[in-house]
Each structure stands twice: as C-alpha cells, then as structure tokens.
C-alpha positions in Angstrom: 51.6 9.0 27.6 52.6 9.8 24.5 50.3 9.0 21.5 50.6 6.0 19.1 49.4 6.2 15.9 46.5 4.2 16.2 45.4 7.2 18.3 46.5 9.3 15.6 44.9 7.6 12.9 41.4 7.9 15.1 42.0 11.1 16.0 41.8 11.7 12.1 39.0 9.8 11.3 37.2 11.8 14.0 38.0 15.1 12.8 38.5 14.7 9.0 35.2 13.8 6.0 36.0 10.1 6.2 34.2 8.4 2.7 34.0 4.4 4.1 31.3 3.4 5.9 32.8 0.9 8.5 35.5 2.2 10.6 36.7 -1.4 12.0 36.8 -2.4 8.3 39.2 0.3 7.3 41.4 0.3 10.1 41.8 -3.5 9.2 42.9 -2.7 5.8 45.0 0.2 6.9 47.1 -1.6 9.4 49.2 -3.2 7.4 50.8 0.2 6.3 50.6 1.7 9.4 52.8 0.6 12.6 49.4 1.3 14.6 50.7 0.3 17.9 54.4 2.4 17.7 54.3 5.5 19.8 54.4 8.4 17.3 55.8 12.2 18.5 53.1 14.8 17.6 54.2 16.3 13.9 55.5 13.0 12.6 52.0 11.3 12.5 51.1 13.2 9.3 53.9 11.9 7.6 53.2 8.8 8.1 50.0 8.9 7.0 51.3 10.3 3.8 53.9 7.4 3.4 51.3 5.0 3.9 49.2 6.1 1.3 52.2 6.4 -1.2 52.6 2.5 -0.6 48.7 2.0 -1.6 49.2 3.8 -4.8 49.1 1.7 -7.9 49.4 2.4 -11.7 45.7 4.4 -10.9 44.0 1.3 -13.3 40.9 0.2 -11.5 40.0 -3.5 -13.2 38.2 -4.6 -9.6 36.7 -3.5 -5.8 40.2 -4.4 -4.6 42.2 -2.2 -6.8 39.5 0.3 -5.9 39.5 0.1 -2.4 43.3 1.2 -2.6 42.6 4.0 -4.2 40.2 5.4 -2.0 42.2 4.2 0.6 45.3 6.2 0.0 43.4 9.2 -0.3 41.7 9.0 2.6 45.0 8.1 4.6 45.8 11.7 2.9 42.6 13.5 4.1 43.2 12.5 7.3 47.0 13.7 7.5 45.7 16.8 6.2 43.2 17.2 9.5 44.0 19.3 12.4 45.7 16.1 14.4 46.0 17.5 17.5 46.2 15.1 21.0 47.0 16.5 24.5 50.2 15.2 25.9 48.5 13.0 28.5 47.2 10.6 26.7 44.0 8.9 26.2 43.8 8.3 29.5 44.8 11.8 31.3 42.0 13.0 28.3 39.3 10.8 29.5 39.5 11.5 33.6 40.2 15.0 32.6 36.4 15.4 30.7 34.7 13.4 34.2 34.2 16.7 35.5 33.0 19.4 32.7 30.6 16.1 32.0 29.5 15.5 34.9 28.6 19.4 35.4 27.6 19.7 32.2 24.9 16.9 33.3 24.2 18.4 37.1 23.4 21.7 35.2 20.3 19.4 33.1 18.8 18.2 36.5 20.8 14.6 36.6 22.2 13.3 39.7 25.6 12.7 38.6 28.0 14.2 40.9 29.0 11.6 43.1 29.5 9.8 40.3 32.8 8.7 39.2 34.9 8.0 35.5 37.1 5.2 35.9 40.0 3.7 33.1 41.3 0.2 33.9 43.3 -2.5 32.2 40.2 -4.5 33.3 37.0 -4.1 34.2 36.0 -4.4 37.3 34.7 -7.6 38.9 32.1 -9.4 37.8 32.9 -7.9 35.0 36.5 -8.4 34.5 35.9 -11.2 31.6 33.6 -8.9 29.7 34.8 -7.9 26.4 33.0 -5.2 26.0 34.9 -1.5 26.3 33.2 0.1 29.1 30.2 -0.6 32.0 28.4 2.1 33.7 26.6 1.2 37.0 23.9 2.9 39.0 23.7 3.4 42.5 22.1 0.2 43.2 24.3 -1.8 41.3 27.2 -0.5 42.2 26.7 -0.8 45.8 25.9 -4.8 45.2 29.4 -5.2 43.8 30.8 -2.5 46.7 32.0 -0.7 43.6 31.7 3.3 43.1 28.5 4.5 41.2 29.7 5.9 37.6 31.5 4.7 34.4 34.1 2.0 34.1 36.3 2.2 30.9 38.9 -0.6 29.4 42.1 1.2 29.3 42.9 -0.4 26.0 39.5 0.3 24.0 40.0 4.3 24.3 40.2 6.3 21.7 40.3 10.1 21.2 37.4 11.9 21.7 35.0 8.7 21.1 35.7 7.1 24.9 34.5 10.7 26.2 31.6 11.1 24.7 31.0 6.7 25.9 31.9 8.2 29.5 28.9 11.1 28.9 27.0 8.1 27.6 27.4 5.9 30.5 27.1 8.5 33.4 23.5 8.9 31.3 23.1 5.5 31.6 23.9 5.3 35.0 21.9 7.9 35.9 18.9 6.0 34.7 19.5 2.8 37.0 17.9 4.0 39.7 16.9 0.5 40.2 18.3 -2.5 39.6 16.0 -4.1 37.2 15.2 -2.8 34.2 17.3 -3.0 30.7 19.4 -0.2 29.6 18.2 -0.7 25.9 15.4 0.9 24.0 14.9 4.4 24.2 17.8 4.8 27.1 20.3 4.0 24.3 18.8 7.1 22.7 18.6 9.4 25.5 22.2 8.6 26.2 23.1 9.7 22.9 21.0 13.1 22.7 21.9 13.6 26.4 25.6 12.3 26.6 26.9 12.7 23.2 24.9 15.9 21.8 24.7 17.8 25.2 27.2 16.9 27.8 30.2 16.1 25.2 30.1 18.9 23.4 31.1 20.8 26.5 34.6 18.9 25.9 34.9 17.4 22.3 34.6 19.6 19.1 31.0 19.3 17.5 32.4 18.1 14.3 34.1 15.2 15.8 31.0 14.9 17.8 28.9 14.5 14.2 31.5 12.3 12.9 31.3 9.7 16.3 27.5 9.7 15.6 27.6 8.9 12.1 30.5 6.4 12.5 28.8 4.2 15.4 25.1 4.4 14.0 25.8 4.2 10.2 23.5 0.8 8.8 27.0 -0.8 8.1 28.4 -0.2 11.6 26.8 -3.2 13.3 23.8 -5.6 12.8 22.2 -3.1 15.3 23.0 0.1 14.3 20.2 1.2 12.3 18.0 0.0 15.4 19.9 2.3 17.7 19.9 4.9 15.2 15.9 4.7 15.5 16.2 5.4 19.1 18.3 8.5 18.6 15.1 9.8 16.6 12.8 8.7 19.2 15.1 10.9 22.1 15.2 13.6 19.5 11.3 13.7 19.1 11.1 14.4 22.5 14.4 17.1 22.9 12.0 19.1 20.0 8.9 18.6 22.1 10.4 19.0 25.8 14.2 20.7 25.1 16.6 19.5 27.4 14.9 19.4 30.7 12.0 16.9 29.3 14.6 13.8 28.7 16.8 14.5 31.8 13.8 14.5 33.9 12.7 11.6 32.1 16.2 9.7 32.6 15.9 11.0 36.5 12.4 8.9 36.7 14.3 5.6 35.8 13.8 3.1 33.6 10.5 1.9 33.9 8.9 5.4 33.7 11.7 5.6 30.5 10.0 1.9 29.2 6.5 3.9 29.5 7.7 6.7 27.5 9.0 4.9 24.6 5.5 3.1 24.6 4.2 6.3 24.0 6.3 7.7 21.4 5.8 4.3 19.5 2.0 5.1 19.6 2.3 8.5 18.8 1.5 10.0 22.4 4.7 11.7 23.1 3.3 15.1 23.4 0.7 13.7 26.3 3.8 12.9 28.6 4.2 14.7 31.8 7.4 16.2 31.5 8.8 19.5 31.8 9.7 22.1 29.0 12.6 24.2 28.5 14.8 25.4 26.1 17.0 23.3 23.6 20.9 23.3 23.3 22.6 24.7 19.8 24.8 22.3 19.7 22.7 19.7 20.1 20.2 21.1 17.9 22.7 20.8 15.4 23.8 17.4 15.6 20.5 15.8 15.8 19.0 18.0 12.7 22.4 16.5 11.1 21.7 12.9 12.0 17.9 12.8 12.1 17.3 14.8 9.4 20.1 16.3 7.2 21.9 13.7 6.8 21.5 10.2 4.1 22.7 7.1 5.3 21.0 4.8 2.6 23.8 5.3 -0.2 26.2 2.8 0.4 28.0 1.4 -2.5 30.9 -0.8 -3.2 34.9 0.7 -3.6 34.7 0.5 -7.4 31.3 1.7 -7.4 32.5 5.1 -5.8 35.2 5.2 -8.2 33.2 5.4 -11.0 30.2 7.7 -9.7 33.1 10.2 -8.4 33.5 10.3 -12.4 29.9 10.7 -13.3 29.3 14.3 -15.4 26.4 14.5 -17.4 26.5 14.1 -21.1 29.3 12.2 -20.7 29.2 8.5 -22.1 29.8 5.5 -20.3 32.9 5.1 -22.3 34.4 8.6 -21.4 33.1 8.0 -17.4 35.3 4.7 -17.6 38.1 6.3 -18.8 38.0 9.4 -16.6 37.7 6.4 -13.5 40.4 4.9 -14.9 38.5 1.1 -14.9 38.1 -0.9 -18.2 34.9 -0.2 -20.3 34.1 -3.9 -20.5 33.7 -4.1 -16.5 32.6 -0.1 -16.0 30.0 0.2 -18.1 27.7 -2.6 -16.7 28.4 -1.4 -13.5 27.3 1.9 -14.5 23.8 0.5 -15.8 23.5 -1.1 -12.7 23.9 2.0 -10.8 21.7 4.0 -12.8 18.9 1.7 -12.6 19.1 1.0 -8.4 20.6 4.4 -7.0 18.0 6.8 -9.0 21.6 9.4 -8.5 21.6 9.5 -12.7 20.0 8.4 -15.6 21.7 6.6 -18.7 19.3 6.2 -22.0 21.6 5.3 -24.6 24.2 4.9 -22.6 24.5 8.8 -21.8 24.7 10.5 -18.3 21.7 12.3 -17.6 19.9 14.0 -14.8 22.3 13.2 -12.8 22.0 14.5 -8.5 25.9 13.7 -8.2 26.6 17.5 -8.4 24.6 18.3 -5.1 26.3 15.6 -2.8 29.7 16.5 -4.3 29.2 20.7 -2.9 27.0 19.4 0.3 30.4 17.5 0.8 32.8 19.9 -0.1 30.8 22.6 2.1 29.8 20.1 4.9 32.6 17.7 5.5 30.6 15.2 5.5 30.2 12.3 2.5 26.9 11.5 1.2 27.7 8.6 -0.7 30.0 6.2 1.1 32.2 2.9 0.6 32.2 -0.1 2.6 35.6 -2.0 2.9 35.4 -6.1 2.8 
C-alpha cells in the first residue's frame, strides 16, 4: 500500500522539531494545501510539502495571530520536508502487524504474558465494539473470551499512522496484559505503565527514540486534550516507580492486575512507593531517556499564541520594542503591547523602559537547535 500524504505529513511531524502544540489543530489548517488523502510515491512527498508552504507565504507583514499562524505554518511544512521521510512499502498496515512480534518479545523478555496475544487492523472494530469511535481496543483474556474474540490489540485500519499506532499496539498489549480480570478500569496509573512499558520500552525496539519523544510530547502536551496533563501525571507516577524498581518492578506490577495496580497508585499518591513489594532490576537506556525527557527535561508550560511566537523568535536583548517589531515584521502599535504583556506573564525577558533585558530566550533557542525539540510552542485555533 503505497503511502498518502497524510502519512507523510505524520511521518514528518513524528520525526522533525514540530513548534505547535496541537497536532489535530495543525493538520486542520494544513489540509487545505495539502491533498492529504492522494497516494504520494516516496520522493515526491517533500515537494509537496515545499509547494504547500510556498502557497502560505504572504508579504512576511504580521498585523494579527492569523497572518502569524501562516508564517509558522509554512516553515514548519518546510521542516518537516526537510526530515528523513522514510515509510516502508507496505503500508501502515504491513508496518503495524510487522512490529506485533519484536513487541510482543520485547514484552515476554520483561516478564509479561503476551505471547499468545494477537495485533489486529480492521476497517471496524470488532463487535461490540464496531460503533466505537475510538482508534483501537485491547482486551484481556477474560474479556476476550466473553466476546469469543482473540486476546490482544484491535486497531481501526483508518486511524493508523506511522510509528504512533505501534507504539498504541505496545500500549494496548500493556493494557491487556493487565486485564487479568474483567473488572477493574484501565485508567489511572495503567495508563501510565502502558506508556513507560509500551511506548518507552517495548516500542523502541521498533520505532526510532526520537519519534518515540516526539509521540509522547504530542499526545500528553496540556493542549492535546482536556485530559492530557492528567495522563501526563500518570507517566510520572510509572516513572517514579521504573527509578525505584527498573523494569521488572512495573511489569510485575502490570502481571498482578489491576486491583493490585489500583493499590499501588494508592501508594505512590501517599508517598509509600518505595514500601511496595516488587522486584528490582535494572533500567532500560532508552527508556531512561525518554522519561528524564518528558518527566524532567522537558517544559510544557510555555504555550503562547502564533503572533506571540513571532515576536519572541525576535526578542535580542537591548533591542527596543520598536526594533523587535520590525525585526518580527508586525506593526509597533499592535507589537509592542504584546510585548509588555509577554514580559510581564512569561518571566522569559524583562522590558523597563521598553528595552529587552535579561532575557532566557537565548537558552531555549540552542536547547532547540541542539535537541530538536521546541521549548516554547504555538497553538493553532
């Protein structure tokens, strides 16, 4: 199955810095440019990235957040042509059932009891599940054998993306993992061991750890959804307990099931972690290195609007509001009290007199430039 380019244009986001904070949002604004259901040959995807952010350009005058939002738009539509955009010929589809086994081993090797577990893509979901909108299920033993259904991960055929719906399938087989039982909610702390577990450990065996970074900060960024920044809370609370156990402490705690997993998020919410019963080992690297990127390294918090960004991306200190405005390109009359405003609720620079001073700009531009990954991010309306 050959690619189209809204595979394309995720495979990009995935593996390029991407500077907006919503993905939904800017593939919204970005389809009207982009033919994002047209099967594209591999080499021509690039190109039309490029054209598309050609059309976006304006006369570079930034008067409001709409004007704004183009800008940044067409140059990330260039970053991302500029990313290694590379997709296997088989598709989405073909990439997914390939990854069942290297995850499913990947898991087996942590102590889970995953391998008669199966990865399964569908137009549909499987019954009684076929009206759910929802991208993928993934059932437990129990529950699969009450719907005679295989244990494992059931995926919607047209909700896949590149690398994303493998690390969901590492996710579910996590998840189901945990249902030993059928009661019991798959929320809470599960949603975070599925993460450290699925995403940080068994993915990476498949899916590049920078794409891996990029899924994690995309899906758990505050402007993701309502209840992102909740979910991100329970990636910290699995992490607590990788530091404190390594690897083999959460996959024997997933392997206990989910009331034993409801007991241990009582007692990392009371500060009792350390008193569990669970085994030690060693850690991963890989996902050392994602969670100490999303648990710690990393700053969610600055999330400003398209102008905004505009502007601070021409902050230099002892430069004057007037000369920042004209280096942004936006009028002085509108710039200026948006710098002020900036200044006085980001704490990134000072402006006494209507200089730039102190300003912490500098750092997040080289942590970027070194990292790949934006501190300071936009959020498309």
């Amino acid at each position: 199955m050959t690619p189209t380019m809204r595979d394309w244009l995720f495979a990009g986001i995935y593996l390029a810095p991407c500077r907006f904070a919503n993905v939904a949002a800017f593939v919204a604004g970005v389809e009207p440019y982009l033919p994002l259901d047209d099967v594209v040959p591999v080499g021509v995807a690039a190109d039309m990235l490029r054209r598309a952010a050609a059309s976006l350009d304006g006369d570079g005058a930034c008067a409001d957040d709409v004007a704004a939002a183009r800008r940044l738009t067409a140059a990330q539509l260039r970053e991302l042509a500029d990313a290694p955009l590379t997709l296997g010929s088989g598709g989405r589809e073909h990439a997914v059932i390939a990854a069942a086994g290297p995850l499913r081993d990947r898991l087996a090797e942590a102590g889970l009891d995953v391998a008669a577990m199966t990865v399964t893509v569908g137009s549909v979901l499987p019954e009684p599940y076929v009206a759910s909108e929802r991208a993928s299920i993934a059932l437990g033993a129990s529950q699969a054998a009450r719907y005679q259904l295989e244990p494992g991960v059931y995926l919607r055929l047209s909700r896949l993306r590149p690398f994303s719906s493998i690390a969901q399938a590492a996710r579910g087989l996590v998840h189901a993992a945990a249902a030993t039982r059928p009661d019991g909610s798959d929320q809470g702390l599960e949603q975070g061991l599925a993460e450290v577990l699925g995403l940080c450990y068994a993915a990476a065996a498949v899916v590049p750890r920078t794409a891996l970074r990029s899924i994690l900060t995309h899906g758990r960024h505050p402007a993701a959804s309502p209840w992102a920044g909740v979910r991100s809370g329970h990636i910290r609370q699995a992490a607590l307990l990788y530091r404190e156990f390594g690897i083999a402490g959460p996959a024997a705690l997933v392997s206990a099931g989910r009331r034993r997993i409801a007991e241990a998020e009582v007692a990392v919410l009371t500060g009792r972690h350390r008193e569990l019963d669970l085994p030690r080992g060693p850690g991963d690297e890989v996902t050392t290195w994602l969670l100490d990127h999303f648990c710690g390294g990393s700053l969610p918090s600055y999330l400003v609007s398209p102008l905004d960004l505009v502007l601070l991306d021409a902050v230099q200190d002892g430069a004057s509001a007037a000369r920042v405005c004209a280096a942004a390109g936006v009028p002085v009359s509108i710039g200026t009290a948006r710098l002020e405003r900036l200044s006085a609720s980001t704490a990134l620079f000072a402006l006494p007199g209507g200089v730039v001073t102190s300003s912490i700009l500098p750092r997040y531009r080289e942590a970027e430039q070194e990292s790949g990954q934006p501190v300071l991010r936009w959020l498309a309306k």
